[in-house]
C-alpha positions as CSV (number, residue, x, y, z in Angstrom):
1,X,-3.0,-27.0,-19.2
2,X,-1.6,-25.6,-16.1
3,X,-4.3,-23.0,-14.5
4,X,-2.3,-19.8,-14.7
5,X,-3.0,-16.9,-11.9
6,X,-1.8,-13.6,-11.3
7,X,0.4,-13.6,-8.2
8,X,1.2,-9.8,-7.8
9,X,0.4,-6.6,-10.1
10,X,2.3,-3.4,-10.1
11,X,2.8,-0.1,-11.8
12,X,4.1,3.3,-12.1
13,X,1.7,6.4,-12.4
14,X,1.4,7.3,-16.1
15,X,2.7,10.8,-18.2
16,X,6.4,12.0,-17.5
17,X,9.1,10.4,-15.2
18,X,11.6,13.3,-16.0
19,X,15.1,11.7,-15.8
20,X,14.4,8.2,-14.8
21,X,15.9,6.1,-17.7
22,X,14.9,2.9,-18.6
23,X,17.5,0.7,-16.8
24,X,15.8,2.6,-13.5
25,X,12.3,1.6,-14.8
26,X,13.2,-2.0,-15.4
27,X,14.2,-2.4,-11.8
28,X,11.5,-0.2,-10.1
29,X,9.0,-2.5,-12.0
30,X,10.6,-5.4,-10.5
31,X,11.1,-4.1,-7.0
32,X,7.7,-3.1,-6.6
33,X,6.0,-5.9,-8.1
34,X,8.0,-8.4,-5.6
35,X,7.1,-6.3,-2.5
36,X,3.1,-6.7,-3.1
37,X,3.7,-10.5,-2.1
38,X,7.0,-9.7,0.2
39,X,9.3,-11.7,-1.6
40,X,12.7,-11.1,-4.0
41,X,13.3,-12.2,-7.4
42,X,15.2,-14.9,-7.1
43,X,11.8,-16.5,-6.4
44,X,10.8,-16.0,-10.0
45,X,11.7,-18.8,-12.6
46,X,11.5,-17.0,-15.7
47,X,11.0,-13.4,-17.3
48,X,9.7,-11.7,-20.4
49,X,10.1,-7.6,-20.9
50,X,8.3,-5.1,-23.6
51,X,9.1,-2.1,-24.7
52,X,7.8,-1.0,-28.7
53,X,10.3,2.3,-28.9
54,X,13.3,1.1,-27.0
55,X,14.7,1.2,-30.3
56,X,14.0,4.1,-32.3
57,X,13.6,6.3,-29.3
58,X,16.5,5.0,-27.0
59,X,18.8,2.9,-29.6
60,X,18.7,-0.3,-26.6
61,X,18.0,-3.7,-27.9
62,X,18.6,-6.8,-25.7
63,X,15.9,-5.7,-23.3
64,X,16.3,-8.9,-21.4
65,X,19.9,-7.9,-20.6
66,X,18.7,-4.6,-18.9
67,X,16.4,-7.2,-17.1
68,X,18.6,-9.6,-15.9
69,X,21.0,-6.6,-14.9
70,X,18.1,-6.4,-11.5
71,X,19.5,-8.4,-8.5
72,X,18.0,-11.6,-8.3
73,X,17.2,-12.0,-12.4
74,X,20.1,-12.8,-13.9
75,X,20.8,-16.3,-15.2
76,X,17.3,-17.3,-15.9
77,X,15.4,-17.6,-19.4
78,X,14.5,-14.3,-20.0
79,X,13.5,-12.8,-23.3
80,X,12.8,-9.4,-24.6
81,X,9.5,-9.1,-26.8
82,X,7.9,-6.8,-29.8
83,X,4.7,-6.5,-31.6
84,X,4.3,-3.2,-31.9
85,X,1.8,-2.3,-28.9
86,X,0.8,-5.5,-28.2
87,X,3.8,-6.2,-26.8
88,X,2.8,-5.6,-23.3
89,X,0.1,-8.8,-23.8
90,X,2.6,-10.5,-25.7
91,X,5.1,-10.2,-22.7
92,X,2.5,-11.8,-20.4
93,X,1.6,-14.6,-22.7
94,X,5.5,-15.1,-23.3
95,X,5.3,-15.8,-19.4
96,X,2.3,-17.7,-19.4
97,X,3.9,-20.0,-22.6
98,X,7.0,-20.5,-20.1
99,X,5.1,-22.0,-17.6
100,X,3.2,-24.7,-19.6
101,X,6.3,-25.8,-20.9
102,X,7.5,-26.0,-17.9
103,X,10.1,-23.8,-17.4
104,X,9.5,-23.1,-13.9
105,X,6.4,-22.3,-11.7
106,X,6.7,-18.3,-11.4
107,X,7.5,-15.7,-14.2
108,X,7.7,-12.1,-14.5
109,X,6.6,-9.7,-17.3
110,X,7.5,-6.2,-17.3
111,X,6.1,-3.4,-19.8
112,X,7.3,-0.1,-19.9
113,X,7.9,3.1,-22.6
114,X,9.8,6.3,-22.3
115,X,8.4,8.9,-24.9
116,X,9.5,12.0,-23.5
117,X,12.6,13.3,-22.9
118,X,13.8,14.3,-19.1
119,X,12.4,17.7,-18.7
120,X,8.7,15.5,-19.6
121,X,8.5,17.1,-23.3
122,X,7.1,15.4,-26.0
123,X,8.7,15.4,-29.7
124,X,5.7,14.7,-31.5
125,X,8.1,14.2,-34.6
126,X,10.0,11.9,-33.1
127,X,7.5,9.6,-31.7
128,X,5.4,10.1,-34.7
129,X,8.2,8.6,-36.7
130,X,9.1,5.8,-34.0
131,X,5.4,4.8,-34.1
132,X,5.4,4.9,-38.4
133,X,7.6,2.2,-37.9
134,X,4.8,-0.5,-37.4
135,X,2.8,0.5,-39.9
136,X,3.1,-1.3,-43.7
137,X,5.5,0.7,-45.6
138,X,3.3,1.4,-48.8
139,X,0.9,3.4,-46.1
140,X,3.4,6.1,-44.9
141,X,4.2,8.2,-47.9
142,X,3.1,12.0,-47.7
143,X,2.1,11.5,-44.3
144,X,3.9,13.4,-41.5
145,X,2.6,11.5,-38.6
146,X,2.1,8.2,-39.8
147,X,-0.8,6.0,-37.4
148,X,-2.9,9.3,-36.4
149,X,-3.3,9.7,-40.5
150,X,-3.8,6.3,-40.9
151,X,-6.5,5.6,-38.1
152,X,-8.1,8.7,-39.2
153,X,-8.9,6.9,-42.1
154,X,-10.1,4.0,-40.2
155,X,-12.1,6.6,-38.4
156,X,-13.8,7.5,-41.5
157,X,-14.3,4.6,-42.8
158,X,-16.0,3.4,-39.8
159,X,-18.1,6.7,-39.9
160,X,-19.5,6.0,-43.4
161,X,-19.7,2.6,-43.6
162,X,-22.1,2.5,-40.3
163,X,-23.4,5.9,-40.4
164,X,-22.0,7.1,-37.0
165,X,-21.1,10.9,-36.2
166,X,-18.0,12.6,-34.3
167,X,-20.0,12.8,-31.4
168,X,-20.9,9.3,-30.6
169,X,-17.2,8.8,-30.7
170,X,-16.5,11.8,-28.2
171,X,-18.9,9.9,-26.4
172,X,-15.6,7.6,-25.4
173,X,-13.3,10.2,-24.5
174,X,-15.7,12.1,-22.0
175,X,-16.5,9.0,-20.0
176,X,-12.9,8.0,-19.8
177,X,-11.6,11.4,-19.1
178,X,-14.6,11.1,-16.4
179,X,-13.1,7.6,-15.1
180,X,-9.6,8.6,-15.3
181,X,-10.4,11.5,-13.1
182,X,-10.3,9.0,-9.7
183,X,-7.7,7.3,-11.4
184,X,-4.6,8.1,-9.3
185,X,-2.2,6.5,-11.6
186,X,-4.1,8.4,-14.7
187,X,-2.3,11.2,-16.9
188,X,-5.0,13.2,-17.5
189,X,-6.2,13.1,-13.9
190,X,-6.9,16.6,-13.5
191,X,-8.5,17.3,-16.7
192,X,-12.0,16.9,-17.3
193,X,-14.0,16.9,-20.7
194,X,-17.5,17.5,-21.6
195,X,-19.4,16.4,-24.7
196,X,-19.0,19.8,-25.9
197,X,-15.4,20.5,-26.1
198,X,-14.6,17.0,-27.1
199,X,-16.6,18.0,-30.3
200,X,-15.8,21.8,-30.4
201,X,-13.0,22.6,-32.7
202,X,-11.1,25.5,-30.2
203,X,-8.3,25.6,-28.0
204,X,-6.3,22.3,-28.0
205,X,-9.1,20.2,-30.2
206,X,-7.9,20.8,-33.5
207,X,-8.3,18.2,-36.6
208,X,-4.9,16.4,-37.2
209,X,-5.2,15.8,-40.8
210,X,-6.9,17.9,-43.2
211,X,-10.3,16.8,-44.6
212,X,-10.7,13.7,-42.0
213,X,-12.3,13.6,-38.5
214,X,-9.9,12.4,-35.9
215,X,-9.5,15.5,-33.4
216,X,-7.0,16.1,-30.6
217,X,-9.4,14.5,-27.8
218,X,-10.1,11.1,-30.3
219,X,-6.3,10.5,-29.5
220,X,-4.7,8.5,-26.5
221,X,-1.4,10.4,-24.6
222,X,2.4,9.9,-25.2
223,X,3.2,8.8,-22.4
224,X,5.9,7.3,-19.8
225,X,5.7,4.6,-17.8
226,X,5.8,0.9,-16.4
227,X,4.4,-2.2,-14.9
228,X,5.0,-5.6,-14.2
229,X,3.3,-9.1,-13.5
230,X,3.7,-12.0,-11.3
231,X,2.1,-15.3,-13.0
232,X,2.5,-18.5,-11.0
233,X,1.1,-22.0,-11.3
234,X,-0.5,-23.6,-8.1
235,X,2.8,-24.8,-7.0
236,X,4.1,-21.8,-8.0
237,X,2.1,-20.2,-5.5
238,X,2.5,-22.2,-2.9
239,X,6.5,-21.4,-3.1
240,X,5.2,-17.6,-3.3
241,X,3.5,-18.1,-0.3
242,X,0.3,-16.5,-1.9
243,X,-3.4,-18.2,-1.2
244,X,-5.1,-19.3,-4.6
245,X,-8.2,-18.5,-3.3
246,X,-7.1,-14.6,-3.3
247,X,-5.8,-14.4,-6.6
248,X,-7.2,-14.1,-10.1
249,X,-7.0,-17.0,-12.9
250,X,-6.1,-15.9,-16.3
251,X,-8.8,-18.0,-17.3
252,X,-8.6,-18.0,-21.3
253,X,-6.2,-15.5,-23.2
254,X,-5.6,-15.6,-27.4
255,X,-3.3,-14.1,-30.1
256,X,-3.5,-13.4,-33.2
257,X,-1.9,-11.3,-36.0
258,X,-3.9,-10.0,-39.5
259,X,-1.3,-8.9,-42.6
260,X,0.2,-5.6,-41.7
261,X,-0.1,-5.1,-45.8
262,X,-3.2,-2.7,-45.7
263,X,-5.1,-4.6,-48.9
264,X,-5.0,-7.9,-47.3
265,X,-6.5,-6.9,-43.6
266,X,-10.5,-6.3,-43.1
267,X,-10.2,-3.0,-40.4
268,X,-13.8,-2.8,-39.4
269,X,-13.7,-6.3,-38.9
270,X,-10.4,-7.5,-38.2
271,X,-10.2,-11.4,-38.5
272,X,-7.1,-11.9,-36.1
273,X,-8.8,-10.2,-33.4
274,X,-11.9,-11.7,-33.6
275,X,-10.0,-15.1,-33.2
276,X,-8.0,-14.2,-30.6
277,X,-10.6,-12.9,-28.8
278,X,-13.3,-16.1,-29.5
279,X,-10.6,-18.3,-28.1
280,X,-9.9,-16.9,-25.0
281,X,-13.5,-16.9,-24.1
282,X,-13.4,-20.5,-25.4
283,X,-10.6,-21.5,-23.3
284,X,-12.4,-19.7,-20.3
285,X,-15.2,-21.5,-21.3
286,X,-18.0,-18.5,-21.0
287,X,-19.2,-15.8,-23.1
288,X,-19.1,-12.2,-23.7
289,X,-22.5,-12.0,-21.7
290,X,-20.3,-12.8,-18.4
291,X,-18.0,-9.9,-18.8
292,X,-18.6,-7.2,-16.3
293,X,-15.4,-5.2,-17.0
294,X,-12.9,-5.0,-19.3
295,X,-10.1,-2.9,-20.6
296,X,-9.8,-2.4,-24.3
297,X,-7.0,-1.0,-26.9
298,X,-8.7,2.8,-27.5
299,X,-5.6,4.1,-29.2
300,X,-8.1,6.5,-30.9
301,X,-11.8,6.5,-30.2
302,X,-12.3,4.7,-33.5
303,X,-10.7,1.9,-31.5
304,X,-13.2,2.0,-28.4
305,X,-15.8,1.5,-30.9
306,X,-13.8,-1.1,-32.6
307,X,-12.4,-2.9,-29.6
308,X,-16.6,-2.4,-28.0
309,X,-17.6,-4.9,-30.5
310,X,-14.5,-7.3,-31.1
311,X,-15.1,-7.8,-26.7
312,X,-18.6,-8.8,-28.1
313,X,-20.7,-6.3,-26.5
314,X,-21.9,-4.8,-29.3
315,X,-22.3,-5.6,-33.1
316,X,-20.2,-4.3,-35.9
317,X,-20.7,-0.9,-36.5
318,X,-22.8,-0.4,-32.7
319,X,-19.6,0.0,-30.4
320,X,-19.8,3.6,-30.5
321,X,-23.7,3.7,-29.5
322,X,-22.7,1.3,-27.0
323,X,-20.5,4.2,-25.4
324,X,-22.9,7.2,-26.2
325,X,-25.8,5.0,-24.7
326,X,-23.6,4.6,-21.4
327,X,-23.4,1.4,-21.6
328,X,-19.6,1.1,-20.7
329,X,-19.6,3.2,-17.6
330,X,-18.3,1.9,-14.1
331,X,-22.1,1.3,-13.3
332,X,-23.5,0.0,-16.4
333,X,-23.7,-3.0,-18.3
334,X,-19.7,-3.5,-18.3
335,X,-17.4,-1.3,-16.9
336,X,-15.1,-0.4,-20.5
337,X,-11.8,1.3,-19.2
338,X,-12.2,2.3,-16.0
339,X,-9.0,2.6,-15.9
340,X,-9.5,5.8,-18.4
341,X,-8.0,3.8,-21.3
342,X,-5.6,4.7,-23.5
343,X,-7.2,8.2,-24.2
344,X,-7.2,9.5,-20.5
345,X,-5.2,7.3,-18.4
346,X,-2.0,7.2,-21.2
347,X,-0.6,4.9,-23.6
348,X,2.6,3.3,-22.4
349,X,3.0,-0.8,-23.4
350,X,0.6,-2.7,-21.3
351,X,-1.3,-2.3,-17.9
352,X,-4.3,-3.6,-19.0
353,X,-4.3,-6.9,-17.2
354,X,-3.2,-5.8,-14.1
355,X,-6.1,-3.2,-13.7
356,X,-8.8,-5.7,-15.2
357,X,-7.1,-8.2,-12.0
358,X,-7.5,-4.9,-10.0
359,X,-11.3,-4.7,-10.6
360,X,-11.9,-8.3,-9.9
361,X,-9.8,-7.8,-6.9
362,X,-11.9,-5.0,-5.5
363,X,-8.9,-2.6,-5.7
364,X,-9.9,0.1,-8.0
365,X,-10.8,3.8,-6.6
366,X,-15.0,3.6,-5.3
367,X,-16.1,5.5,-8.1
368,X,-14.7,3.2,-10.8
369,X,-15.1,-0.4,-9.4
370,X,-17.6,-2.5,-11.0
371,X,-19.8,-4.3,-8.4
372,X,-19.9,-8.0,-8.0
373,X,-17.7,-8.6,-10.9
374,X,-16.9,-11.7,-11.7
375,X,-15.2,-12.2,-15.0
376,X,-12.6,-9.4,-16.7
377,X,-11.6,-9.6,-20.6
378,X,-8.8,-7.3,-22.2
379,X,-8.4,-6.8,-25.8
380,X,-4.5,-5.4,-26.6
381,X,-3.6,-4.4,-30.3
382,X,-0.5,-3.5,-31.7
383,X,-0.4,-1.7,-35.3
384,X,-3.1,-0.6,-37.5
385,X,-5.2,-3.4,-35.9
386,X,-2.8,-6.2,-36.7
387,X,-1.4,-8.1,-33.8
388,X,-4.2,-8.8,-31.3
389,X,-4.1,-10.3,-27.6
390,X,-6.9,-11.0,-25.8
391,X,-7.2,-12.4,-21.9
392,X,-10.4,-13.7,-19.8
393,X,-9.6,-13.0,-16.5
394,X,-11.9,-15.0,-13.4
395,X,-12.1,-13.5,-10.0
396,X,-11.1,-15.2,-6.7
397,X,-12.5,-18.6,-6.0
């Protein structure tokens, strides 16, 4: 296959963008991707966009319209991508797929959601029942908002079947809220969380569903915004007029999706993601030992334990200790979500990527940047851990 880099990352901050509407995201995304490497889009072969919600929040299908509505995009092979929130991994490997087929040399994917409404507020109903959408049908009755119920389940399972406690979960939401604190892109920039109020039920930490543990601070943000992607091949490159030796390689990436049907998927161990990620360090051809930073799906803190272990740092039922051990800070063993994940840096489709390639790139804030990295791996889900997409990224060469 081709070798695949990443020619130019770029993205908005993260929480509210008022008015801005979608159309204006799209094309922000664009223009600012294409003026990291000075060039316009008519230098870019092909396109893919994600956006889960576009439809039960905005009523707008035929993404890839809005897309080719940008100067410089239209009349290409562009396409408009979904699973659930994956779809911002899904919109890179769309891209990636493009060019080993041969459809060009350069491709753009663009991520981006709009969950609040133009004064920044939030209706939780509302996005509650947008997000209920991905979930398997014979899981939503009597529950009001459908995936919080649903991974605090998970959470509970994962609790009693390994014997963890609330606190070694928290664990994962203080260090992010710690790393999205030099975050300048982060939501929750200016908030900072201790062990004790992550765990504390007062204030804004409540439980969300009677008589299981997921609390306010387990849960990632609703959140607005975007970001986009430049992949080339060599040649692709070369047209950019971008150095190979300054970019970063996706080196190995897999997908995979388990049922969405609740009886027919293993949570704790989820098969499709265990695949998807085995084959992108296959492809890469190292091993979860060589990963110094990464950036996992935390959705819910359930999921930073979950997503700990499918990265292969840590064995079932030990991703949490991994956390509360501090293991996964900036400075430890591998730098987990520097970024401030999902939980502290916001939950729009994607981003993931383009920070790991940030890290590798020595571009992240001092605090957060992860020393002589060499090697980056993402882990995206969308769903009650169904559709998994996993990358290896490689540093300059």
């Amino acid at each position: 296959m081709k070798p695949i880099y990443i020619a130019a990352y770029y993205q908005s901050s993260f929480g509210k963008l008022l008015a801005v509407t979608q159309e204006q995201m799209i094309a922000s995304a664009v223009a600012g991707v294409c003026a990291e490497i000075g060039i316009t889009p008519e230098l870019l072969d092909s396109g893919s966009i994600a956006a889960a919600c576009n439809f039960s929040l905005h009523q707008q299908g035929l993404m890839a319209g809005l897309l080719a509505g940008v100067p410089g995009m239209a009349a290409k092979p562009l396409e408009a991508v979904e699973n659930a929130c994956a779809s911002g991994g899904q919109a890179v490997l769309s891209g990636i797929y493009k060019l080993q087929a041969g459809l060009g040399e350069t491709a753009i994917a663009v991520g981006l959601e709009k969950m609040r409404d133009n004064h920044g507020r939030a209706d939780g109903v509302r996005v509650g029942e947008a997000l209920g959408y991905f979930s398997d049908p014979a899981e939503r009755e009597g529950k009001v908002f459908v995936f919080p119920h649903i991974f605090a389940e998970i959470m509970q399972l994962y609790m009693q079947t390994w014997s963890v406690t609330e606190a070694d979960l928290a664990a994962i939401a203080v260090q992010e809220y710690a790393n999205a604190r030099h975050n300048p892109y982060a939501q929750m920039q200016k908030v900072e969380l201790t062990q004790e109020q992550a765990t504390t039920i007062a204030g804004l930490n409540r439980y969300l569903v009677d008589g299981l543990p997921l609390k306010t601070y387990d849960c990632s943000q609703i959140t607005d915004g975007y970001a986009a992607i430049i992949l080339a091949t060599e040649e692709g490159l070369a047209r950019l007029g971008v150095d190979k030796h300054s970019c970063v390689q996706i080196a190995g990436w897999g997908q995979a999706v388990d049922p969405l049907q609740h009886k027919q998927r293993h949570v704790l161990e989820p098969a499709g993601a265990y695949k998807a990620m085995r084959s992108a360090y296959a492809m890469a051809g190292i091993t979860p030992a060589e990963i110094q930073a990464a950036e996992i799906h935390d959705c819910f803190t359930v999921m930073g334990a979950l997503g700990t272990e499918i990265l292969g740092k840590a064995k079932p039922g030990k991703g949490a200790a991994y956390w509360a051990n501090g293991n996964a800070g900036p400075a430890a063993e591998c730098g987990i979500n520097t970024s401030g994940g999902l939980i502290a840096k916001g939950h729009p489709v994607g981003a993931m990527i383009g920070w790991s390639a940030w890290q590798l790139l020595r571009k992240v804030p001092a605090p957060l940047q992860v020393e002589n990295a060499e090697h980056a791996a993402t882990f995206n889900i969308g769903g009650p851990v169904c559709a998994s997409v996993c990358t290896v990224l490689r540093g300059p060469q």
